[in-house]
C-alpha positions in Angstrom: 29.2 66.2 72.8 29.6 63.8 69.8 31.7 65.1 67.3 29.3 64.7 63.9 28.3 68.5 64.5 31.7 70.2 64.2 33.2 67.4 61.5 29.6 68.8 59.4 30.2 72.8 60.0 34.0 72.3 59.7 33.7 71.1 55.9 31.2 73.3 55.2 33.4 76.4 55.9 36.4 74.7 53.7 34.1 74.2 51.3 33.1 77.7 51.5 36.4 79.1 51.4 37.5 77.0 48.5 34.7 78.8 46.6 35.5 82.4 47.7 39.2 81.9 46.4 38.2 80.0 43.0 35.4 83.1 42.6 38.7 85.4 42.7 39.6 84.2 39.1 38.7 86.6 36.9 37.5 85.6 33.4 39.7 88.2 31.3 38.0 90.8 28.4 40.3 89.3 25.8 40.8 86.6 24.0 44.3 86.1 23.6 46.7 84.6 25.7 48.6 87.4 26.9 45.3 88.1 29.1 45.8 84.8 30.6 49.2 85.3 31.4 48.5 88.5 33.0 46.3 86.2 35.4 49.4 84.1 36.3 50.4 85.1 39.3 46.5 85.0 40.6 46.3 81.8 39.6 49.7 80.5 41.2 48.2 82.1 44.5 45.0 80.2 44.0 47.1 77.1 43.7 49.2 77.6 46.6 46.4 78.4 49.1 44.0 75.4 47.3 46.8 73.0 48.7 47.1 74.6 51.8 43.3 74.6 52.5 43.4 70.8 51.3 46.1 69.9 53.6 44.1 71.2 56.7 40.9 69.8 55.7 43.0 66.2 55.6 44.9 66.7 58.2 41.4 68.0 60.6 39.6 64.7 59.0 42.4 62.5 60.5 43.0 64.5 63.7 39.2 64.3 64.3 38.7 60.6 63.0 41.2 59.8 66.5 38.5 61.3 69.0 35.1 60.0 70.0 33.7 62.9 71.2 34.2 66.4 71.8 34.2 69.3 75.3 33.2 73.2 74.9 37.5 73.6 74.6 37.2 71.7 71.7 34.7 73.5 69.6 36.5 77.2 70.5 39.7 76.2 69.2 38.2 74.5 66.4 36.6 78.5 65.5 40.0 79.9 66.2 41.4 77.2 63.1 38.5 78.2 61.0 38.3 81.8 61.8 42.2 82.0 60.3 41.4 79.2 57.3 39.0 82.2 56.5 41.5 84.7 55.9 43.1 83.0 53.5 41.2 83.8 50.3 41.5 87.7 51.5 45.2 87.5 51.3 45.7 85.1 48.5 43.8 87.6 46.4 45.8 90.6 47.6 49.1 89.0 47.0 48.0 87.0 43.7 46.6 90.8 42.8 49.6 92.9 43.5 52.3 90.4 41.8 53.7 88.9 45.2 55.3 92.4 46.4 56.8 92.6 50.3 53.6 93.5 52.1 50.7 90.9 50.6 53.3 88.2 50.9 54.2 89.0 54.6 50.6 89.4 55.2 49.9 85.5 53.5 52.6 83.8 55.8 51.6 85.8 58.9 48.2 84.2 58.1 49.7 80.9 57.5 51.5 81.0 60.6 48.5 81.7 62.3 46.7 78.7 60.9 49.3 76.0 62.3 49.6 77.5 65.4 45.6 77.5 65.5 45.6 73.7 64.7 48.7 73.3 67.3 46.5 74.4 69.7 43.5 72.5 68.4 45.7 69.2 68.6 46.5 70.0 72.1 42.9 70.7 73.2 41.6 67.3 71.8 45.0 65.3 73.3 44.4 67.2 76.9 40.8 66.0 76.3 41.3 62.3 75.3 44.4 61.8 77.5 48.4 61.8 77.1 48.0 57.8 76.4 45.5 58.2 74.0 45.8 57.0 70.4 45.9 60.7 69.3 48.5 61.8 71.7 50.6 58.7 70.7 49.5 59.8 66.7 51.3 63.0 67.4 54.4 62.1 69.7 57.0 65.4 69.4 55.3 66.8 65.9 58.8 67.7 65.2 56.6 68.6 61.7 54.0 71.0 62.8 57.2 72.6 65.3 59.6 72.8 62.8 56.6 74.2 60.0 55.9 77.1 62.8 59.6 78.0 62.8 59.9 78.4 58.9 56.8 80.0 59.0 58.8 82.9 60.8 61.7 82.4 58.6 59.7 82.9 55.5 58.2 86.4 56.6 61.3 87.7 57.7 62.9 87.1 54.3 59.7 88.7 52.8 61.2 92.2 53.9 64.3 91.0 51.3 63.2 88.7 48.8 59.8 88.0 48.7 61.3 84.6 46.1 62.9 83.3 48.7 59.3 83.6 50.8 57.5 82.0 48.6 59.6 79.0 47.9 59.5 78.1 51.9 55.7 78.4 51.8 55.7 75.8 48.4 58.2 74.0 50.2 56.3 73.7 53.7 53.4 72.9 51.7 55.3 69.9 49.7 56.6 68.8 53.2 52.5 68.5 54.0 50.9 67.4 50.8 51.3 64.0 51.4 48.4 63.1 54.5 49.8 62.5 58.0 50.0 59.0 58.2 50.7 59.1 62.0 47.2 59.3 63.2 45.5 56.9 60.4 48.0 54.6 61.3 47.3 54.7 65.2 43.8 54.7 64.6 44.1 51.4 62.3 46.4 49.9 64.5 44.0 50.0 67.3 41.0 48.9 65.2 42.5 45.9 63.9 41.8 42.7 65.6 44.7 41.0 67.6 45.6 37.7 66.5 45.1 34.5 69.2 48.2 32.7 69.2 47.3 29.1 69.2 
């Protein structure tokens, strides 16, 4: 099965949970700006999970832009990744909503948590698809990145049960570590495309 299909319906549902969340910001009654700081930490949530939804749609281009085409496997673990992306506006509101208490920020990393290990097991499909010597499989090698992203993933809702500050700054901080693009698969990819040179 060609991949086209699931590239098309997989940036349609980003596109549709980008527009749930930015539907989530209230226009306030009043005209001052104390009604728009009151909106602050719904905003800050808005940005957080924008960034996060960003870095999976880039990070889904790539990981799909490595594949030719695509098995039944495939398109069930790519569900699973967007059936979690969807569940993100839902728990950005709720934390952004309640002022980022214990409960709606152990909810948003549990989500987020979910979400990598959905694309972990995305990844995997597609590599056990195309091959271990495949230019995806050598793209990702160890992904000490997506590993060690799980792990403080877990780290960041155990401290929400103490500081929910400390939470928050490893999901900014995880998202940091991600907001610049994976260059390991365009970088295979582009190696591979470009022409060898003839020695003469």
């Amino acid at each position: 099965m060609h991949k086209t299909r699931l590239e098309a319906f997989s940036d349609g549902v980003i596109a549709i949970i980008i527009t749930i969340m930015v539907l989530e910001l209230k226009v306030p009654h009043e005209d001052n700006i104390q009604a728009l700081v009151a909106l602050l930490p719904v905003f800050l949530s808005y940005v957080l999970s924008f960034v996060y939804v960003g870095i999976y749609w880039n990070n889904h281009h790539h990981m799909l832009s490595a594949v030719d085409k695509i098995n039944g496997k495939a398109l069930w673990g790519n569900l699973h990744l967007l059936f979690w992306l969807s569940l993100i506006p839902f728990t950005t509101e709720w934390m952004g909503e309640n002022n980022f208490t214990k409960w709606p920020v152990l909810l948003y990393g549990s989500i987020l948590f979910m979400n990598s290990v959905a694309y972990f097991i995305l990844a995997k499909t597609l590599i056990g698809q195309a091959g271990k010597n495949s230019k995806l499989a050598k793209a990702f090698g160890k992904d000490w990145k997506g590993k060690s992203s799980v792990l403080l993933y877990v780290i960041a809702v155990g401290f929400s049960f103490a500081n929910t500050k400390i939470s928050l700054a490893i999901y900014t901080g995880i998202a940091i570590m991600w907001l610049v693009p994976d260059k390991r698969i365009e970088h295979e990819v582009l190696d591979q495309n470009q022409p060898k040179k003839v020695e003469g």
